[in-house]
N, C-alpha and C positions, 0 to 999 in steps of 0.2 A: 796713187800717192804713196802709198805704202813701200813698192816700188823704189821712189823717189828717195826714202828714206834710208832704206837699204845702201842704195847706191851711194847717199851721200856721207854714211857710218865706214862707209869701204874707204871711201877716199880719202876721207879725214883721219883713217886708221892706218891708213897705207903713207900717206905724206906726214905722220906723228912719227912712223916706226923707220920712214926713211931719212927724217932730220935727227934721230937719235942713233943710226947708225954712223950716219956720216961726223964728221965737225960739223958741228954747229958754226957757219961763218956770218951769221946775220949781225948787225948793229945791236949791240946791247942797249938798251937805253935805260939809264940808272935814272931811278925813283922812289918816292917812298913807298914803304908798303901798302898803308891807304889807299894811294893812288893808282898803285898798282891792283890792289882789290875794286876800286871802281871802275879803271878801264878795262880788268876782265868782266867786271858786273854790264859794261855798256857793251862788250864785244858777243856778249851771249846774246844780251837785249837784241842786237844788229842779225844774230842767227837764227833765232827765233821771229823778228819781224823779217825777213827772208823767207822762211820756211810760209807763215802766213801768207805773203805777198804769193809764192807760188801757188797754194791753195787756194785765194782769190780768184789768180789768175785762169786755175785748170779749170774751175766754177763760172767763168767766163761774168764774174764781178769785179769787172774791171775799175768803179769808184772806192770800192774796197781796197783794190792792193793800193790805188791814189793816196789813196785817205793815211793809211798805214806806213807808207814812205815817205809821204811827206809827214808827216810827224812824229816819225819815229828813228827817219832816218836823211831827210830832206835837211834843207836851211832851217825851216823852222822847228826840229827839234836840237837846235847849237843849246840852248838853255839850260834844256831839260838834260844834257848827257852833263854838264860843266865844261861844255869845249872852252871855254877861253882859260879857264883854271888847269884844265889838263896840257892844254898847247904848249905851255912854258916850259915844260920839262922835255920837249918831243924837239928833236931835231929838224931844221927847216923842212927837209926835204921830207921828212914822217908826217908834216903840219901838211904840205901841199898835199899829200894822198890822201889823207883823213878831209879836208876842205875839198878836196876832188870828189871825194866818197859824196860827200852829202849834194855837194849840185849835183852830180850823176841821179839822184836818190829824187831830186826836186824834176830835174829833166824827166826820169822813166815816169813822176807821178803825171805830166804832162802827155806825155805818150799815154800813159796807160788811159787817162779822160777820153782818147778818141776812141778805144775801141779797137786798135787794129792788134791784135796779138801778136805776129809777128815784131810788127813793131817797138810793142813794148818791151817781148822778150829780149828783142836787140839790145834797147835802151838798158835794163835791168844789169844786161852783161857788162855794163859800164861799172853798175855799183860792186858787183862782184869781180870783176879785175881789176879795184884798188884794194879792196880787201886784199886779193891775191897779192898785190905788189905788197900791200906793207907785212905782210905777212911772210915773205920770200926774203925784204929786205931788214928787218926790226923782231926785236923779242926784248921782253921784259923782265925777264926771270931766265 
């Protein structure tokens, strides 16, 4: 796991210092500051229920990562982050990734109830290549 961590401080450190090299050419999306301090406060939330969900998973507690994406990161946590209060300001196509994001989240929690590891890991890769996409295409600051 610790491993995992490593790995994942590299990449995140290496794709920080490669988009500050280059132009930055992603979609700006203007907002207030508020809003912008709660959708980084729910984007951590999102990295932190990930890192959990794979700690479930390594743990082979598979109703745990379930339990954890879907409500933390499934349909049923829309409430709890303010998705409808934050959507307004998000451009269509930012709304369908972040709305992708969460069925992906509700799907892997279904995968992950049966048990098959592979399986879920597949499903999970859903949640994290919208992440990746809005992240490749949108910035806030």
């Amino acid at each position: 796991m610790r491993l995992l961590r490593i790995v994942c401080l590299i990449a995140t450190t290496s794709l920080t210092l490669g988009a500050t090299a280059a132009e930055d050419t992603r979609e700006m999306v203007q907002m207030p500051p508020m809003m912008q301090a709660h959708m980084l406060a729910n984007m951590r939330d999102h990295m932190k229920t990930i890192d959990g969900i794979l700690r479930a998973l390594s743990e082979r507690r598979f109703d745990a990562a379930a339990e954890l994406a879907e409500q933390r990161l499934g349909m049923s946590s829309l409430d709890d982050h303010g998705a409808s209060h934050m959507a307004r300001v998000m451009p269509p196509a930012m709304q369908a990734i972040g709305t992708g994001m969460h069925r992906a989240a509700s799907r892997f929690a279904l995968r992950a109830q049966e048990e098959d590891a592979p399986a879920a890991y597949q499903a999970l890769t859903e949640v994290t290549g919208a992440c990746v996409a809005c992240h490749d295409g949108y910035r806030i600051r």
